[in-house]
C-alpha positions as CSV (number, residue, x, y, z in Angstrom):
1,X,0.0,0.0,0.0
2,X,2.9,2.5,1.0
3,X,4.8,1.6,-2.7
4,X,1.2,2.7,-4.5
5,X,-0.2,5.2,-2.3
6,X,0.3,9.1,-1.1
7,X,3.9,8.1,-0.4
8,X,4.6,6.5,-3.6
9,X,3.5,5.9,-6.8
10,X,0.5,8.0,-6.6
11,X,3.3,11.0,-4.9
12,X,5.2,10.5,-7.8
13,X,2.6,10.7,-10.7
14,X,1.4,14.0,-8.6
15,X,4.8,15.5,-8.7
16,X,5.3,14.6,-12.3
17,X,2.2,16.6,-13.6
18,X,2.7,19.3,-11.0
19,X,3.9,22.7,-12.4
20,X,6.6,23.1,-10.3
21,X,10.0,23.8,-12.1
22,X,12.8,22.3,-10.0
23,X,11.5,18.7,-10.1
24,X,13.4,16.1,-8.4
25,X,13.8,13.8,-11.3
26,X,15.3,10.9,-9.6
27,X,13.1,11.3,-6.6
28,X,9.7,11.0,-9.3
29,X,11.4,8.3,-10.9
30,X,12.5,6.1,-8.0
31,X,8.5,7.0,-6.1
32,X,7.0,5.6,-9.7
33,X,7.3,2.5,-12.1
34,X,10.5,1.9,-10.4
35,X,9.0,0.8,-7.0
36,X,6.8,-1.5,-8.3
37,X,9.6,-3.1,-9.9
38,X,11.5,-2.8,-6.9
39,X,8.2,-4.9,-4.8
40,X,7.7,-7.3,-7.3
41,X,11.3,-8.3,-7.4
42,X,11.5,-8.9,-3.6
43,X,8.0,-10.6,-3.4
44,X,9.6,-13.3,-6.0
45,X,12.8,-13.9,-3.8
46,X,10.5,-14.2,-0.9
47,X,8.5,-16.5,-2.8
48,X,11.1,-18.8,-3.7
49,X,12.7,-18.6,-0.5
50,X,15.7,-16.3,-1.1
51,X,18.3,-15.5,1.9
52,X,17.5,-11.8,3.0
53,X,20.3,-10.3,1.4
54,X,19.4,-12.0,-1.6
55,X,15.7,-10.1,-1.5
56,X,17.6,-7.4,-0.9
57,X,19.8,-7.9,-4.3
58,X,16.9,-9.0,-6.4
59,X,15.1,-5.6,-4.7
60,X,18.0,-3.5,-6.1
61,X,17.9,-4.9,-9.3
62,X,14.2,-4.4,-9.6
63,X,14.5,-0.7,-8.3
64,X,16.8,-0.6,-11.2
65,X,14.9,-1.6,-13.8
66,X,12.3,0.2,-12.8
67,X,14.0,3.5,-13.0
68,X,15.4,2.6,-16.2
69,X,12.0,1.7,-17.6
70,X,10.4,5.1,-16.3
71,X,13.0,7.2,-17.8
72,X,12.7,5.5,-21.3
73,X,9.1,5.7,-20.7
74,X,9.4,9.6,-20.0
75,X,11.6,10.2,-22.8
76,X,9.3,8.3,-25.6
77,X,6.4,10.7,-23.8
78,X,8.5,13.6,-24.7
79,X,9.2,12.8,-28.3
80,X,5.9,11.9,-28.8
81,X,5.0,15.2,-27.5
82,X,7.6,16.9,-29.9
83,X,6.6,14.4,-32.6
84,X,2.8,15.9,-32.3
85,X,3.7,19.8,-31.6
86,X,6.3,19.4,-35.0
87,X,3.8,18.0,-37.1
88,X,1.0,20.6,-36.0
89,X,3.5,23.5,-36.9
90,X,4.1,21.7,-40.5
91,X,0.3,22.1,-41.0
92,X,-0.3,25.9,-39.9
């Protein structure tokens, strides 16, 4: 509940969208995708009965991930955005 709720992904998407101008990139990045990544790696070490600082690893690795998949994700929502605003100038 803490990894999706008002403390993290949900604090994450809210700072994203927010207006503010000094975001804290790798703070938004880390409270999104990337903790969910981060949880489901550790519930699948748990799961197979991993030593704790093999949850720990696989936690890491997941966290990770994660950030790297958000920060792809964010930069394909960027070019998409410059993809749409380009094209919309070609047709003026």
């Amino acid at each position: 509940a803490i990894v999706a709720g008002s403390q993290g992904l949900c604090a994450g998407q809210a700072e994203d969208l927010s207006d503010a101008l000094n975001k804290d990139w790798p703070s938004i990045n880390r409270a999104k995708t990337a903790r969910l990544f981060e949880v489901s790696a550790r519930m699948g070490a748990l799961a197979l009965g991993a030593s704790p600082a093999d949850v720990d690893l696989c936690g890491n690795i997941g966290l990770s991930f994660g950030t790297a998949f958000q920060i792809k994700d964010d930069c394909e929502d960027q070019n998409g955005l410059f993809q749409s605003n380009s094209s919309n100038l070609a047709s003026m």
